[in-house]
C-alpha positions as CSV (number, residue, x, y, z in Angstrom):
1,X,97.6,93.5,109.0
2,X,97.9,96.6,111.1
3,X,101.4,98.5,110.7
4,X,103.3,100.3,112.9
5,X,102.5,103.3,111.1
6,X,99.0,102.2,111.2
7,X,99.8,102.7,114.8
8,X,101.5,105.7,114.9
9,X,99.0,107.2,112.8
10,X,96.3,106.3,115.3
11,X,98.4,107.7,118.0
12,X,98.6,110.8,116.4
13,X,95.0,111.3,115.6
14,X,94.3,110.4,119.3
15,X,96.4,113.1,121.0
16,X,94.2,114.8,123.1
17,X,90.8,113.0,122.9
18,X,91.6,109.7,124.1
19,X,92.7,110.1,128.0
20,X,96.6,108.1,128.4
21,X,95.8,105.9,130.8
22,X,98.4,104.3,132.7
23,X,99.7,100.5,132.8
24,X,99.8,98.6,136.1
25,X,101.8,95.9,136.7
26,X,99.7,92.8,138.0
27,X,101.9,90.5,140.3
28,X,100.8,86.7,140.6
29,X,102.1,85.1,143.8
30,X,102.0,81.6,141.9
31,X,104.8,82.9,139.6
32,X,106.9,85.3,140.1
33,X,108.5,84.9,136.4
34,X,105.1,86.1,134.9
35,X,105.1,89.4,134.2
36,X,101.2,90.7,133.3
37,X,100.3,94.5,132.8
38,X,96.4,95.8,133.2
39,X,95.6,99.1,131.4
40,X,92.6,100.1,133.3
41,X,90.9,101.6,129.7
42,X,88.2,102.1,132.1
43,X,89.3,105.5,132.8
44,X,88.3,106.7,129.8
45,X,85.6,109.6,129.6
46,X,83.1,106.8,128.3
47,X,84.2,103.8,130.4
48,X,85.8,102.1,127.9
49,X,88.3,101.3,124.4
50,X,85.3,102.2,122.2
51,X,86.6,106.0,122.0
52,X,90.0,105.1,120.7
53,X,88.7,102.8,117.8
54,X,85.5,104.7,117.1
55,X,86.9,108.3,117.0
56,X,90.2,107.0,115.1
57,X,87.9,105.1,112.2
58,X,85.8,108.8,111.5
59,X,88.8,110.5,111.7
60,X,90.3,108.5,109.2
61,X,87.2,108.8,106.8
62,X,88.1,111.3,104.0
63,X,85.5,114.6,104.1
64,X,82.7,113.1,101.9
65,X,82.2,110.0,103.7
66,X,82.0,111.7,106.9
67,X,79.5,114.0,105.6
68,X,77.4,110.9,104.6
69,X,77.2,110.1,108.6
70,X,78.1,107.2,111.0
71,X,75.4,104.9,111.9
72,X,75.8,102.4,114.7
73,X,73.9,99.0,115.0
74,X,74.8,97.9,118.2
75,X,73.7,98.4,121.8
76,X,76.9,98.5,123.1
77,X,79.6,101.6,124.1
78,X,80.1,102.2,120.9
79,X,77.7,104.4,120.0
80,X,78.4,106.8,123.5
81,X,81.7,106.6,122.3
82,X,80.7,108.3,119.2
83,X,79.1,110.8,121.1
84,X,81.5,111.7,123.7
């Protein structure tokens, strides 16, 4: 289970790499009680999430491990993420 210090911790590591994108608030005309907000993630320098979680799990690796590498296995963002 992810903490709220897991969070925080996160949000720490992410100041100043990750862009703070802003929310928008979505407004359905077929209900006005519903209250949905986008957070257009695409504004990212990559296009995407991927930065946040990929940059947050190296930094998070102690010294040793990250000196071992980071291989990806996917052809997805993630590995421009790790790049960026």
């Amino acid at each position: 289970m992810v903490s709220l210090a897991d969070i925080q911790e996160a949000q720490s590591r992410l100041r100043g790499i990750a862009t703070r994108t802003r929310l928008i608030e979505f407004h359905d005309p077929e209900s006005a009680a519903l209250r949905l907000f986008l957070k257009p993630e695409n504004q990212q320098p990559i296009g995407a999430f991927k930065l946040r979680g990929a940059y947050n799990k190296i930094a998070s690796l102690s010294e040793q491990d990250r000196k071992r590498g980071v291989i990806t296995r996917r052809a997805s963002l993630t590995p421009p993420a790790l790049s960026a």
